[in-house]
Structure formats: C-alpha cells, structure tokens
C-alpha positions in Angstrom: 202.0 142.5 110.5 201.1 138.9 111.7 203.5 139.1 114.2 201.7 141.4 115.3 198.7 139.6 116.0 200.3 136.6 117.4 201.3 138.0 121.0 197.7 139.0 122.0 196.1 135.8 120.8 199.0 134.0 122.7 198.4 136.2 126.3 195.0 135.8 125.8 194.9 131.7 125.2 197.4 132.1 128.8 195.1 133.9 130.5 192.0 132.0 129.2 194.0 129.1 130.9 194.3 130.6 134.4 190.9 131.9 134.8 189.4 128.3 134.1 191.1 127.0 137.2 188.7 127.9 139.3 187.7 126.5 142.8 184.7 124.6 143.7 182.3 125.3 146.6 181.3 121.9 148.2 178.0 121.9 149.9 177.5 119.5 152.4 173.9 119.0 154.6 172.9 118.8 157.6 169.5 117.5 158.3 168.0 115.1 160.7 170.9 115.1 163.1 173.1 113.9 160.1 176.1 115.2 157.7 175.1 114.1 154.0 177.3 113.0 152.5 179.1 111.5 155.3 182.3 111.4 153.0 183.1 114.3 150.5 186.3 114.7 148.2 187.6 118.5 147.6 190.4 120.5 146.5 193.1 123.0 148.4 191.4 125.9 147.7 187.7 124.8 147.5 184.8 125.8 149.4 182.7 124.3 151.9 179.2 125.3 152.7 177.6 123.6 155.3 173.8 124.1 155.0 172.4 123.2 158.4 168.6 122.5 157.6 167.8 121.4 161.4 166.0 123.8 164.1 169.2 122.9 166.0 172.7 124.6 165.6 175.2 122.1 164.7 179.3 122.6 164.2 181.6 120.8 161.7 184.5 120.7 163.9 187.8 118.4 162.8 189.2 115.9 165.6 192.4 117.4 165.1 191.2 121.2 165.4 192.6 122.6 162.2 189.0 124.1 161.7 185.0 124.5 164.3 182.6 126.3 161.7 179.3 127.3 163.5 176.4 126.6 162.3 172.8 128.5 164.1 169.8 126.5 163.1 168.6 126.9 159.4 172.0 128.9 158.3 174.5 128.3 156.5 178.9 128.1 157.3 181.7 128.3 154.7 185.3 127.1 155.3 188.1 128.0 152.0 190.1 124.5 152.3 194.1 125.5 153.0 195.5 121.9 153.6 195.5 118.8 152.3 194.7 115.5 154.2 192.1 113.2 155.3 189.8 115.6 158.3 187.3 113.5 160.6 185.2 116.1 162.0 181.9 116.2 164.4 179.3 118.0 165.6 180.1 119.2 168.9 176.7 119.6 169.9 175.3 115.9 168.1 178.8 114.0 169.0 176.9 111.1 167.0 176.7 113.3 163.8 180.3 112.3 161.9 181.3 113.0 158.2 185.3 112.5 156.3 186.5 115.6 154.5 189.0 114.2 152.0 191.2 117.6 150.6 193.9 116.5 147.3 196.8 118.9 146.7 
C-alpha cells in the first residue's frame, strides 16, 4: 500500500520543480529622454517591458537589429528574450537615449 503512495508524491515533487522555473518580466523606463537602468541583466526566456513615461514615442532598437519595439508616448512594449548575448540598443527617435541588455543562457 505505500508503494502506492510514493509515485504521486514523487510526480508531484517533479512537477512542483518545473512550474517554479518561471520567467521574469524585466521592466525597464523610459523617462526624460533616458533608458533607466541604462544596463539590465535577464534571462533567455524573460520579458521585457518597456514603460515609456515621456509625451514622446521612443523605440528600443538593438544596433545589431535582432529586435525595434515601439513604443507611442505613455505606453508600454514587451519583447520575450530568445538569445543570449550582450544587445546595445537605442532610441531611434532620441539617438542619444542608449541602454545594455545583458541576456545569460
């Protein structure tokens, strides 16, 4: 009989295990004609919200073009992270408004 008992206490410690692994979602301001913070850490697989507070649309666009979010004035612009690396991205609009998106495996 406790052998019984043993396979659904293990499947549910397994999937207790799996669910916990959740992603993140990163928020990340803009405000003032700057990216705060200018340099953010995430995970493959994590979310990015951009919050753009300004009365002016901004972008978050990479230098290397693997992503451009829009962003219209007081909205708000999510990106699911798919690749690791280090990302310099801009405002395309505000060229002077910079930020580093760090992504870990």
């Amino acid at each position: 009989m406790r052998s019984g008992r043993i396979l659904p206490i293990a499947a549910a410690l397994l999937l207790g295990a799996s669910v916990s692994a959740r992603a993140a979602t990163i928020q990340i301001s803009m405000e003032n004609l700057e990216i705060m913070p200018a340099e953010a850490s995430v995970r493959v697989g994590d979310t990015i919200e951009w919050i753009n507070k300004d009365v002016l649309a901004h972008t978050a666009t990479a230098r290397n073009g693997d992503f451009d979010v829009m962003l219209p004035p007081k909205k708000t612009g999510t990106l699911v992270v798919k690749k690791a690396g280090t990302f310099e991205y801009y405002c395309r609009f505000h060229p002077n408004m910079k930020a580093t998106l760090t992504v870990a495996p």
